[in-house]
MIDREN-511815 format. One line per 5 residues: number of its first residue (from 0); for each residue y, x, z of N, C-alpha, C, O. Coordinates in nm, 3 decimals, decimal comma. Layout:
BEGIN
NUM) Y/X/Z/Y/X/Z/Y/X/Z/Y/X/Z; ...;
This chain:
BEGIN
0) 8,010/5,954/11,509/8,031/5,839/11,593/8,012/5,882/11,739/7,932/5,970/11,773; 8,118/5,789/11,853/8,087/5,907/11,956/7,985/5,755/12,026/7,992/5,637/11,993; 7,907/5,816/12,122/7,811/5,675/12,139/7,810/5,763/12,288/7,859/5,868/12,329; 7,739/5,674/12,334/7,743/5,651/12,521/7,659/5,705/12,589/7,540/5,684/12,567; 7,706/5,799/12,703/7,613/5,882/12,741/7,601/5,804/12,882/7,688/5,751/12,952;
5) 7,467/5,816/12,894/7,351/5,776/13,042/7,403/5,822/13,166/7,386/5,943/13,180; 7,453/5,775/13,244/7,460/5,834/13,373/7,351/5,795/13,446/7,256/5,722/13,417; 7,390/5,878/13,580/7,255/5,879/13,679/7,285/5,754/13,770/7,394/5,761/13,826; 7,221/5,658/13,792/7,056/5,655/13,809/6,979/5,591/13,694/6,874/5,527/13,703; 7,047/5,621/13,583/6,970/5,529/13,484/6,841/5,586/13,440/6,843/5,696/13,386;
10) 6,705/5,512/13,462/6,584/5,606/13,425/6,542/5,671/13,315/6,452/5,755/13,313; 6,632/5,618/13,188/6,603/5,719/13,095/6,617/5,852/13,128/6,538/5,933/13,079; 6,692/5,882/13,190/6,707/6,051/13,205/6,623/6,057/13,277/6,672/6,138/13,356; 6,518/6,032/13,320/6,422/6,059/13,382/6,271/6,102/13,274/6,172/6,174/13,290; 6,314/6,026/13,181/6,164/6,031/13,073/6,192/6,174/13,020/6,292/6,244/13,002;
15) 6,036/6,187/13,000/6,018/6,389/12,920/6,051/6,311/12,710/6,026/6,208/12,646; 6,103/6,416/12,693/6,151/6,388/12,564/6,027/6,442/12,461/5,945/6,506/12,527; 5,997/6,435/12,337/5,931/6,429/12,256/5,953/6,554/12,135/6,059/6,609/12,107; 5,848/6,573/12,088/5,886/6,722/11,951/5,916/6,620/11,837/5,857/6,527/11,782; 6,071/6,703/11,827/6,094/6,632/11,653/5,982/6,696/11,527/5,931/6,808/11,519;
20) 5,969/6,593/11,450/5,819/6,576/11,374/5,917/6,596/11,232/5,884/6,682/11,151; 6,035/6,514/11,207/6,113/6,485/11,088/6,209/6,549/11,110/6,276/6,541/11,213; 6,235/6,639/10,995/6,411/6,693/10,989/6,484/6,653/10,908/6,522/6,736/10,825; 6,528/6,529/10,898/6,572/6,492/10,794/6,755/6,396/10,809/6,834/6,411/10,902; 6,766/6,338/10,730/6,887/6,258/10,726/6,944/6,228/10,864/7,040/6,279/10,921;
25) 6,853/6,124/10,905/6,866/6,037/11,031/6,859/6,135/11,168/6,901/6,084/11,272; 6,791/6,314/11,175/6,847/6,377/11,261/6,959/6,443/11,234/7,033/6,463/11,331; 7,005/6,494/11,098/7,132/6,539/11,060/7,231/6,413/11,142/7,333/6,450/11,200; 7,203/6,306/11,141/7,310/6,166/11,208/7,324/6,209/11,341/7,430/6,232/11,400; 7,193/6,219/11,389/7,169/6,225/11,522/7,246/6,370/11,584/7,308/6,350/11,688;
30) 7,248/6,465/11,549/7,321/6,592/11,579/7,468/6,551/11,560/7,555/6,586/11,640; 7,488/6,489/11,469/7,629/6,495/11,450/7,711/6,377/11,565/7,790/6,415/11,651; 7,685/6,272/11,549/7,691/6,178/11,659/7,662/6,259/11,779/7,696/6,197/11,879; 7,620/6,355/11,802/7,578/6,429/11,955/7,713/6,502/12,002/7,783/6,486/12,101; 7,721/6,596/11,884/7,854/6,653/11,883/7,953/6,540/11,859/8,013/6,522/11,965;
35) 7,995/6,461/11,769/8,107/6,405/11,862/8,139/6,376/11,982/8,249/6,394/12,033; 8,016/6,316/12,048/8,007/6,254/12,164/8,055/6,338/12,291/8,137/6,309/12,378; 7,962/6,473/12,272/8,014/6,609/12,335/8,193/6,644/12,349/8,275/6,632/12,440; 8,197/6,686/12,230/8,350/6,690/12,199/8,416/6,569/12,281/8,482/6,598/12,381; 8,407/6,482/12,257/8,534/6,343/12,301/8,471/6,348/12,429/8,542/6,289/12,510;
40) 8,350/6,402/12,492/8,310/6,367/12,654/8,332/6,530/12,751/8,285/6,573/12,856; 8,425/6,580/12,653/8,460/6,685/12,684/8,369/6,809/12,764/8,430/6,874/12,850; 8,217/6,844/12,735/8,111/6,878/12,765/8,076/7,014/12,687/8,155/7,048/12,599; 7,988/7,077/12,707/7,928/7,214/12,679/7,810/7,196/12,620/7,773/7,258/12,521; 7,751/7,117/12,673/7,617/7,084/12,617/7,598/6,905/12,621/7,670/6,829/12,686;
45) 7,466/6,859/12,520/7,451/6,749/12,526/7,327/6,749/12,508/7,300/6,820/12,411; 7,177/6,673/12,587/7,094/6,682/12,522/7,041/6,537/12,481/7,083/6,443/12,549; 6,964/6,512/12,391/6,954/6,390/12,315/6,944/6,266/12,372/7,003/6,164/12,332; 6,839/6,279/12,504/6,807/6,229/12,603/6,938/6,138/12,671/6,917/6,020/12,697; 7,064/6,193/12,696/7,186/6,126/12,740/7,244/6,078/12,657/7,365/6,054/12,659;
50) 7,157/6,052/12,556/7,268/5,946/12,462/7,123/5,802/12,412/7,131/5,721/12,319; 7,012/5,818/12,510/6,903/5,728/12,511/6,818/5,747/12,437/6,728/5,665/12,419; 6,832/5,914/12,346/6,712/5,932/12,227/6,619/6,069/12,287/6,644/6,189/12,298; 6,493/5,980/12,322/6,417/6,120/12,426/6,290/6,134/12,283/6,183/6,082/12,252; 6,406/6,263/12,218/6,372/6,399/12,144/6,402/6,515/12,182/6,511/6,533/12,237;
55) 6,327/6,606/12,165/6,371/6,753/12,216/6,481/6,834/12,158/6,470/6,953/12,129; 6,562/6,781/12,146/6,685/6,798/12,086/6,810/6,826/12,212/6,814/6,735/12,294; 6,893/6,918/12,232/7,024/6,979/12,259/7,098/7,058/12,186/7,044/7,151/12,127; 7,232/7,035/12,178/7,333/7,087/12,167/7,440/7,188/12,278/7,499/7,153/12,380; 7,434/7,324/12,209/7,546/7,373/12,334/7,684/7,376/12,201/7,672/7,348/12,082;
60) 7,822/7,424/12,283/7,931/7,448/12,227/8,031/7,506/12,320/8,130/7,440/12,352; 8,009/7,635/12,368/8,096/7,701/12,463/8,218/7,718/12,415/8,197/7,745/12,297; 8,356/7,720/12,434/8,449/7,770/12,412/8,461/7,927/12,394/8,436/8,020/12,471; 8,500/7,925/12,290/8,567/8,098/12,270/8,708/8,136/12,331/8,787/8,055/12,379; 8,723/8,242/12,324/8,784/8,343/12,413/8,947/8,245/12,418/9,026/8,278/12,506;
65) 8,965/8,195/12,376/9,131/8,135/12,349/9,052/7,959/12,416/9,132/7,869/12,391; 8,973/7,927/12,462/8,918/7,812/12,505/8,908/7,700/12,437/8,911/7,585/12,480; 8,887/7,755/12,279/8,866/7,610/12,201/8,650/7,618/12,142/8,571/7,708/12,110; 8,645/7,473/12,158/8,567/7,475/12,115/8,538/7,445/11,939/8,547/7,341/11,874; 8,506/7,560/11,906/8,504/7,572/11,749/8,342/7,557/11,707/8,245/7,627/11,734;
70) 8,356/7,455/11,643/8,243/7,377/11,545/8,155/7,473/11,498/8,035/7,447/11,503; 8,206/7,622/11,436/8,112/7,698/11,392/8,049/7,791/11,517/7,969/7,878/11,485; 8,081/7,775/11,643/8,007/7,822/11,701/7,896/7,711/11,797/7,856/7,734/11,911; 7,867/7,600/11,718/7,769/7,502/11,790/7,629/7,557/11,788/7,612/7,638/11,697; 7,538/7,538/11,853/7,428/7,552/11,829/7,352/7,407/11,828/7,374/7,306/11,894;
75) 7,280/7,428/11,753/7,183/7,279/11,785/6,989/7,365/11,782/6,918/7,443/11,719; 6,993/7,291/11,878/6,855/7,314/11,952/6,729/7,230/11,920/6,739/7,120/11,973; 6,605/7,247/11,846/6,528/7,153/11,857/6,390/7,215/11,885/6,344/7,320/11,842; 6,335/7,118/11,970/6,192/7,197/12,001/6,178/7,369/12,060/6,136/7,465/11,995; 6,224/7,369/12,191/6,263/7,443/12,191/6,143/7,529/12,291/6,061/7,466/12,357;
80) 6,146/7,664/12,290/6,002/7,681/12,382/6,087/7,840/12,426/6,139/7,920/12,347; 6,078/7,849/12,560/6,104/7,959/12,658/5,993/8,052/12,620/5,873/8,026/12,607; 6,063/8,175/12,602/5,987/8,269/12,559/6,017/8,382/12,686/5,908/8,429/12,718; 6,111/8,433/12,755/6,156/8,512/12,867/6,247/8,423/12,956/6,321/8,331/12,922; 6,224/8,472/13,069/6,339/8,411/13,222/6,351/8,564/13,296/6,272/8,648/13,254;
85) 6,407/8,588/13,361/6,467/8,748/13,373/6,574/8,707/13,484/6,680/8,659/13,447; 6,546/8,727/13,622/6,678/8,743/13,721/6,744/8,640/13,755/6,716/8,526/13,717; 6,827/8,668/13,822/6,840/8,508/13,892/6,973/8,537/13,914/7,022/8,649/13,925; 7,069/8,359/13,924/7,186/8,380/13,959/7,245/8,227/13,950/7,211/8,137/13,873; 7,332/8,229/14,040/7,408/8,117/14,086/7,524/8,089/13,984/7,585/8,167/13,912;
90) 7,536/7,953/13,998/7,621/7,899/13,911/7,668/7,805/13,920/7,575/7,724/13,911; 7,807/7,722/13,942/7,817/7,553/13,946/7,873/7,520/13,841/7,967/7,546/13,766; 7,727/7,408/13,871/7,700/7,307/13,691/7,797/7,160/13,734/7,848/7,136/13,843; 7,800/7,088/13,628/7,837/6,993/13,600/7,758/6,902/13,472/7,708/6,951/13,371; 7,764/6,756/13,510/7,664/6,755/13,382/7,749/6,597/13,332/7,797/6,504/13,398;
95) 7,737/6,624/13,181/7,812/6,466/13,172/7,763/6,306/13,218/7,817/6,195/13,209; 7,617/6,360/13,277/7,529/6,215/13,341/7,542/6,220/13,439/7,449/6,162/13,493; 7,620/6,265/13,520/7,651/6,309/13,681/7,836/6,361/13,701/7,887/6,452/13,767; 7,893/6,260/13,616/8,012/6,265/13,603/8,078/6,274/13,771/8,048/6,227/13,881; 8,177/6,358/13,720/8,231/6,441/13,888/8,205/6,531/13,991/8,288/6,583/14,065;
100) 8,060/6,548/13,991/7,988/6,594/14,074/7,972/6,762/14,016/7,934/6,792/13,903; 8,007/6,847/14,111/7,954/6,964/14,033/7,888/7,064/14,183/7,956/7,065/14,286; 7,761/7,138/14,178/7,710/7,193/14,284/7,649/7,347/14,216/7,602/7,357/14,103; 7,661/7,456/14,313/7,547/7,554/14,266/7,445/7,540/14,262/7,382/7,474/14,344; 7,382/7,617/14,133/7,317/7,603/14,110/7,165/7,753/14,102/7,221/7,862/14,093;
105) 7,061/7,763/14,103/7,001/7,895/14,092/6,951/7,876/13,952/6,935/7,775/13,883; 6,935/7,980/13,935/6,873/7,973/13,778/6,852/8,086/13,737/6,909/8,170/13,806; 6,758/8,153/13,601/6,762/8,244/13,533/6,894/8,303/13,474/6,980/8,233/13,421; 6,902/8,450/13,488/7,013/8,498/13,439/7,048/8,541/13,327/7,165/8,558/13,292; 6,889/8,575/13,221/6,833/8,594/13,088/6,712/8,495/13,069/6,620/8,475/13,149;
110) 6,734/8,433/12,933/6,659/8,388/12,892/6,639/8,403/12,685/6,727/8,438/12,607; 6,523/8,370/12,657/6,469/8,391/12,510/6,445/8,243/12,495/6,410/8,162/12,580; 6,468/8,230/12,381/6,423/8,101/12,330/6,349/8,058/12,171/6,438/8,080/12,088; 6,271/8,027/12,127/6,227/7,990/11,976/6,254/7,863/12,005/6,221/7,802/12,106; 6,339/7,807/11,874/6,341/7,705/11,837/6,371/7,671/11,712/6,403/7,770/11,645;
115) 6,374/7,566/11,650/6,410/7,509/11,513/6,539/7,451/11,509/6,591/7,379/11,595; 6,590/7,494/11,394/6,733/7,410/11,345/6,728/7,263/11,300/6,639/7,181/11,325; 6,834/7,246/11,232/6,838/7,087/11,188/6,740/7,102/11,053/6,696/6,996/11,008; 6,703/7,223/10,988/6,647/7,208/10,851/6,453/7,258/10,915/6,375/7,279/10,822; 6,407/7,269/11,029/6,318/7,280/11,097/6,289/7,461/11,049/6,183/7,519/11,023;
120) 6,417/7,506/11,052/6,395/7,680/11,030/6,359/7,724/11,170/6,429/7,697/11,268; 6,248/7,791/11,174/6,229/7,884/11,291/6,332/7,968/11,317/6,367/8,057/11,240; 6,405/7,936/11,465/6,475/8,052/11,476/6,475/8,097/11,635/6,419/8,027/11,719; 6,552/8,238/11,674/6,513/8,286/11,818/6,645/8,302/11,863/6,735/8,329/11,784; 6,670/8,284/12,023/6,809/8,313/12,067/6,746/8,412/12,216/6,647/8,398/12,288;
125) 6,822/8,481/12,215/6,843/8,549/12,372/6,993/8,518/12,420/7,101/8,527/12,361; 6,958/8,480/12,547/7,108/8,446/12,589/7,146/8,523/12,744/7,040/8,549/12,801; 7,238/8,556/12,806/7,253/8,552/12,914/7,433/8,489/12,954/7,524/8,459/12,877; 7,427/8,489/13,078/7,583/8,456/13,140/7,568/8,324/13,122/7,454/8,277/13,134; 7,665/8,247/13,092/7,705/8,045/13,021/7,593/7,967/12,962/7,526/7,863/12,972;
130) 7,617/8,121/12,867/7,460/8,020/12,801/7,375/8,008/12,821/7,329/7,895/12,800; 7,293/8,105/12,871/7,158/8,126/12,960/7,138/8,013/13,059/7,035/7,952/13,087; 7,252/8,001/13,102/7,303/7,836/13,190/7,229/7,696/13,139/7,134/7,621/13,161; 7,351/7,716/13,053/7,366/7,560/12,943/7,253/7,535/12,860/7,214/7,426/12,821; 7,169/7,729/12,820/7,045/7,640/12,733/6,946/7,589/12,884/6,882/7,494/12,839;
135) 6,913/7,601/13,005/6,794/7,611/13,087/6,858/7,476/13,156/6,779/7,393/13,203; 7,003/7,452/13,163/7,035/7,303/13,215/6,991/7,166/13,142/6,934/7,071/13,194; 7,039/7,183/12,983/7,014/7,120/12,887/6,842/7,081/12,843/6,808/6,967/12,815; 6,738/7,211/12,845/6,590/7,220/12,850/6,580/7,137/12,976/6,527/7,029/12,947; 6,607/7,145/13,095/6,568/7,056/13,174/6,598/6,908/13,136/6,483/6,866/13,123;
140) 6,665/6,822/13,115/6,696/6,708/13,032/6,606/6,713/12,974/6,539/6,624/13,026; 6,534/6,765/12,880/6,408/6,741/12,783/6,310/6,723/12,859/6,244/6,640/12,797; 6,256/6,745/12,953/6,161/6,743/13,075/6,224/6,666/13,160/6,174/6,671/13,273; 6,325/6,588/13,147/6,326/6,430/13,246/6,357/6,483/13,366/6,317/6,425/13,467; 6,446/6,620/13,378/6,513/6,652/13,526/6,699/6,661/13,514/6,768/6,672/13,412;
145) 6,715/6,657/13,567/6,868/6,686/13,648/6,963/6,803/13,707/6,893/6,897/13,744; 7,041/6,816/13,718/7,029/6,986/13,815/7,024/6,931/13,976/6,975/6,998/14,067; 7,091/6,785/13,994/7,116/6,776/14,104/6,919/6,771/14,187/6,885/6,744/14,302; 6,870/6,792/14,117/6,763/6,815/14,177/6,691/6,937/14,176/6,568/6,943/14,184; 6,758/7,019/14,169/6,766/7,172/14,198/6,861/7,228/14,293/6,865/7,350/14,311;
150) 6,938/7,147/14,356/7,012/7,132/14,503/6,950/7,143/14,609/6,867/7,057/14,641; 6,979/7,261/14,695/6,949/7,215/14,890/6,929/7,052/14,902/6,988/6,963/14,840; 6,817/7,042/15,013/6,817/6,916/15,054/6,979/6,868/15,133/7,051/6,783/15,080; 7,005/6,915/15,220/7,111/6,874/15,212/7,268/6,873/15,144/7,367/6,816/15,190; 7,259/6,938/15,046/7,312/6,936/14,920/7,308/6,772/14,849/7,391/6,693/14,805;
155) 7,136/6,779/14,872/7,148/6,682/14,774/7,146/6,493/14,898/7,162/6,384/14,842; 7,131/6,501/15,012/7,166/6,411/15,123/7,374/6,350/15,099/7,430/6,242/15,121; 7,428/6,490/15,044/7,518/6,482/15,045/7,596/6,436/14,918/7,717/6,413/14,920; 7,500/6,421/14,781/7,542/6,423/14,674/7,512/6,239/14,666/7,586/6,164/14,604; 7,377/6,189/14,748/7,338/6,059/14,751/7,446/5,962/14,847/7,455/5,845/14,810;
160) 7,506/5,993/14,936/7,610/5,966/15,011/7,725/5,968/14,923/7,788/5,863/14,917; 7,756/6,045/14,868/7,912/6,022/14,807/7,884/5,923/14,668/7,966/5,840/14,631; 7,742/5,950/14,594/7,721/5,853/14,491/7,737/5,711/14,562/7,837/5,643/14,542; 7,656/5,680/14,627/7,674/5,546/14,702/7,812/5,521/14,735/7,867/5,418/14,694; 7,866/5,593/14,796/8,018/5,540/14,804/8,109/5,537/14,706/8,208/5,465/14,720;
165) 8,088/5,623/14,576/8,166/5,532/14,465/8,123/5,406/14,367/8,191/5,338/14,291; 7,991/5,402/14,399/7,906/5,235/14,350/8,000/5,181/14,430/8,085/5,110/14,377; 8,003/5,206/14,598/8,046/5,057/14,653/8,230/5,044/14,580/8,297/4,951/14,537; 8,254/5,203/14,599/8,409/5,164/14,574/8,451/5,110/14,431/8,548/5,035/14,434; 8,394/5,134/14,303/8,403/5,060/14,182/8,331/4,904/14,245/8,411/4,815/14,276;
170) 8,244/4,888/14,255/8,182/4,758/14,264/8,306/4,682/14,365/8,269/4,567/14,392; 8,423/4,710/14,419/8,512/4,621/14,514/8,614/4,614/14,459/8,707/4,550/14,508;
């Protein structure tokens, strides 16, 4: 089911998300409903949080080399805990709660991760390049941040100005 993702300024994306306790049915729903939502919101990542469920739960789904995104290369993320950050490097993000807007970004260029699957299997990822991206954009969402708040101040002077002017211009 594809269900409705949060844009900004709505304060849920602001709340820190929670450790899944149950792996069961109703998160098998919850992953899958994520990924549709992803898919039809045409996105890379989704984390639970933008669809109003603050669990420590994300999804990435990069496109492979021919630019489709193929189902068997999803990951689903739960409880997830940074194990290495390694180097630094720029990047412009986009996020589906900040529809339109896309800015550089700094960030780790390697990262490690432990986390659990949908069946609560311990498992470990090292990532660098996209993903290294998408998992440390997405982890932020679980911690109730944004990227646009990892922007220059005036970056982000400039990101509050153009938001305001498409409130006023939908709202007329």
């Amino acid at each position: 089911m594809i269900l409705e993702v949060l844009s900004y300024p709505n304060k849920k994306l602001y709340e820190v998300s929670k450790e899944v306790k149950n792996f069961d049915e109703e998160l098998h729903k919850l992953l899958d409903d994520m990924y549709d939502t992803m898919i039809a919101k045409e996105g890379i990542g989704l984390a639970a949080i933008q669809i109003g469920v603050a669990k420590r739960i994300f999804i990435i789904n990069l496109a492979n080399d021919e630019g489709v995104q193929d189902k068997e290369n999803l990951i689903e993320i739960i409880n997830p805990k940074f194990e290495l950050r390694e180097g630094e490097c720029i990047y412009q993000e986009g996020c589906l709660s900040v529809p339109g807007y896309y800015e550089d970004v700094k960030r780790n260029e390697v990262v490690a991760i432990k986390y659990q699957d949908r069946f609560g299997k311990e498992q470990s990822l090292k990532a660098d390049g996209l993903l290294a991206i998408a998992i440390q954009h997405e982890n932020d969402h679980l911690d109730g941040h944004l990227f646009i708040e990892k922007i220059g101040f005036n970056k982000r002077k400039k990101f509050d100005k153009e938001y305001k002017k498409q409130k006023k211009e939908k709202a007329s």
